[in-house]
C-alpha positions in Angstrom: 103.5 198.0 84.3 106.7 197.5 82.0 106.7 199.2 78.5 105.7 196.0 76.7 102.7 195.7 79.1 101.6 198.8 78.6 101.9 199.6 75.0 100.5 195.9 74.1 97.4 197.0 76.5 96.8 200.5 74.3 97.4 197.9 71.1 94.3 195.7 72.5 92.2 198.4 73.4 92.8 199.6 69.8 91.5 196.5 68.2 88.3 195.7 70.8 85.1 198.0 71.7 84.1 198.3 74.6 81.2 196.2 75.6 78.5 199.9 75.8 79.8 200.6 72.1 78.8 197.1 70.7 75.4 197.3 72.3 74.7 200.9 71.0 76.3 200.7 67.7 76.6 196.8 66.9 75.7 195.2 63.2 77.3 191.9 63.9 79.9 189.9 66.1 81.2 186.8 64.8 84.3 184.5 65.1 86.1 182.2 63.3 89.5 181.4 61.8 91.9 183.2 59.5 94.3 181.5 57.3 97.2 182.5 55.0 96.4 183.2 51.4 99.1 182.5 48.0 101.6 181.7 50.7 104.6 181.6 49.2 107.2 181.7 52.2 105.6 179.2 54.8 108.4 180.1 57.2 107.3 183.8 57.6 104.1 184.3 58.7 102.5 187.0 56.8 105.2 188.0 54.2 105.2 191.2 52.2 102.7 190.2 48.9 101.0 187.6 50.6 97.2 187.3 51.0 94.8 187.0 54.2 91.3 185.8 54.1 88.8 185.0 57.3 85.9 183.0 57.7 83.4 182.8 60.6 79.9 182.3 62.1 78.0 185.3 63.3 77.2 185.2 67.0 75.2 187.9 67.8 73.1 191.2 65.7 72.8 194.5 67.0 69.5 196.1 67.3 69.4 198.0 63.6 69.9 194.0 62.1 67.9 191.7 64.4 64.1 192.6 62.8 66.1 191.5 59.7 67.5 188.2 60.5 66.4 185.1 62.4 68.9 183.4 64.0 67.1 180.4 64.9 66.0 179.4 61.7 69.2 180.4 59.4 73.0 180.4 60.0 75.0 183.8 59.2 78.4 183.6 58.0 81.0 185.7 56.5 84.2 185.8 54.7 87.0 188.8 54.1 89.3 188.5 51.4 91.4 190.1 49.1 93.5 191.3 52.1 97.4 191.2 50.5 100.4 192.4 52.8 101.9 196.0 51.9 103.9 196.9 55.1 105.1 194.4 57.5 107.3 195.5 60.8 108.7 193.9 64.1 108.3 196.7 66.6 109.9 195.1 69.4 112.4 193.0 70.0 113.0 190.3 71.5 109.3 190.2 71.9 108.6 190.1 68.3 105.4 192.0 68.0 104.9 192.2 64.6 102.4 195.0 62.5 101.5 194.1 59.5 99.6 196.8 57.7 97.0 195.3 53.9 96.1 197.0 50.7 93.1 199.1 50.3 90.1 197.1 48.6 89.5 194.4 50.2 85.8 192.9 50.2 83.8 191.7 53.8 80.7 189.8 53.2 78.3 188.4 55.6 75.7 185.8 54.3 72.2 183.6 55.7 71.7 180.0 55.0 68.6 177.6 56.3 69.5 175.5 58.9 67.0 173.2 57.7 67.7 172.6 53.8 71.0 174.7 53.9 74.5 173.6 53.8 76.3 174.0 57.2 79.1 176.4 57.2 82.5 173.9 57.9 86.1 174.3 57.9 87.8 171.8 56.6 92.0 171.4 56.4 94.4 173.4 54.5 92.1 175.6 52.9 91.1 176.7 50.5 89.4 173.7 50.0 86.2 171.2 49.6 84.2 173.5 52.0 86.0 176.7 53.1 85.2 179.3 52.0 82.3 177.7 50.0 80.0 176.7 52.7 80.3 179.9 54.0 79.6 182.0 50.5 76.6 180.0 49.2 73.7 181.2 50.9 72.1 184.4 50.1 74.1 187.7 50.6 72.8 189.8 53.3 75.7 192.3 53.5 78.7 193.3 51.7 81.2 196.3 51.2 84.7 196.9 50.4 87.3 196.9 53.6 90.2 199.7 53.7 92.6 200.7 56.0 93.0 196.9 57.6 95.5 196.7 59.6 97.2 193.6 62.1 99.2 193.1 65.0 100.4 190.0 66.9 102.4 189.4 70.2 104.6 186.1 69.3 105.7 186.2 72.6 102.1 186.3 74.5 100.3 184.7 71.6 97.6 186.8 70.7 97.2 190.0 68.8 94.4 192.4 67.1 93.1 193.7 63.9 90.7 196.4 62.7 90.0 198.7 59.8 88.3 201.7 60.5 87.0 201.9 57.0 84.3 200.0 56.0 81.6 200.7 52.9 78.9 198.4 53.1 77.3 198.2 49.6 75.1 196.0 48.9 72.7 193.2 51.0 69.4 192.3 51.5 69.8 194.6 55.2 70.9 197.3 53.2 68.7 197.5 50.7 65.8 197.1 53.0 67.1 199.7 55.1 67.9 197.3 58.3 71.7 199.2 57.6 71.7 202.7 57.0 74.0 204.2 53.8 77.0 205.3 56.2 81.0 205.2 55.0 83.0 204.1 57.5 81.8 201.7 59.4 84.7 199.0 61.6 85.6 196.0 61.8 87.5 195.1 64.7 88.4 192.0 67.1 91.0 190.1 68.7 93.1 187.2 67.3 93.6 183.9 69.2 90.4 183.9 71.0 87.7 181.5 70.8 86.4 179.1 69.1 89.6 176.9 69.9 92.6 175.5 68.8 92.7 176.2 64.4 92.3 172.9 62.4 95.6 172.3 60.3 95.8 174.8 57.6 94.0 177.9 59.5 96.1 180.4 61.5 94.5 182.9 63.7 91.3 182.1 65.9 89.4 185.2 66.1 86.3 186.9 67.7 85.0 190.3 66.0 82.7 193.0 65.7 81.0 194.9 62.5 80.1 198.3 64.1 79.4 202.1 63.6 82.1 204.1 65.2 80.7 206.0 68.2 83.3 205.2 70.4 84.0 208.2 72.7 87.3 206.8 73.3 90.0 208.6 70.8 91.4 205.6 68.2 94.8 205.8 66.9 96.4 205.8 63.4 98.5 203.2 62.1 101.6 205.5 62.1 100.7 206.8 66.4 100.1 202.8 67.2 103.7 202.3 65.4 105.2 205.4 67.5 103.8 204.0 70.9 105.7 200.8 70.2 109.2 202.0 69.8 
């Protein structure tokens, strides 16, 4: 395996669980679409002072959640934002993998709406806009927290990339207040980009599939500076 191969495979493993940790430690997986926020310099995807936000559908709940939710009766949603660019770097080249490290404080918060009576969570073009993120914000807040330590990379030349923060304070929610989430710091939130659901509608960016989980991983995770180091 050349060097690209092989340090884009340790980038990937970085940014997904394996499948025995999601089922063990697992609050949510969802996917969806992220889009760039106050973009001021269309021609450079994810410039320094520029914003990030995601919305998406939840999939599937982990054991701790499911007695708390019913996913045949409501839809669950969520939306990060406040995500703005600090430190952007192409590691390789001509490749053009590109790391792009966000400010602390960012907020992640995961919400149920009836299917019957509800609005149904929809994308739109171009957003923000008419629907997004509205319809996925206006039912009732199930569980929220503040996101640190987020962090992105993307393969230009493969087209597809990662992201994670492995700090995650959820503070508030009907699941955490009656106790379906235990009080724990540092939770993740982890996934790959350019996966399903399918091609973006105009406006969005990054297709995305994720996880919300506690960090038992056995496997040893890397800091931002060691995944930097393995790249040049």
């Amino acid at each position: 395996m050349n060097r690209t191969l092989a340090t884009l495979a340790f980038a990937v493993a970085l940014a997904w669980a394996p499948e025995a940790e999601a089922q063990i430690g697992l609050l949510f997986a969802f996917e969806g679409f992220g889009y760039e926020a106050h973009d001021f310099d269309p021609g450079n995807y994810l410039a320094l002072g520029e914003g990030y936000e995601m919305v998406g559908v939840v999939t599937s709940v982990g054991s701790w959640v499911a007695p708390g939710v019913d996913m045949a009766t409501h839809q669950y949603t969520l939306h990060l934002s406040g995500l703005t660019v600090v430190e952007r770097q192409i590691i390789l080249v001509p490749e053009q993998v590109l790391f792009v490290r966000f400010a602390d404080n960012a907020r992640v918060l995961f919400y149920e709406d009836p299917i019957v009576g509800g609005t149904p969570a929809s994308y739109g073009v171009d957003p923000p806009n008419a629907t997004s993120p509205s319809t996925f914000t206006d039912g009732q807040l199930v569980l929220g927290g503040e996101v640190d330590q987020f962090q992105l990379y993307y393969d230009f030349s493969q087209g597809y990339g990662g992201f994670q923060s492995n700090r995650v304070d959820y503070l508030t929610g009907r699941l955490l207040e009656s106790g379906y989430v235990p009080f724990q710091s540092s939770w993740w939130l982890h996934g790959y980009l350019n996966e399903p659901p399918g091609t973006p509608p105009a406006g969005y960016r990054d297709p995305f599939a994720g996880v919300s989980d506690i960090p038992i991983d056995p496997v040893q995770r890397s800091t931002w500076g060691a995944i930097k180091r393995t790249y040049r």
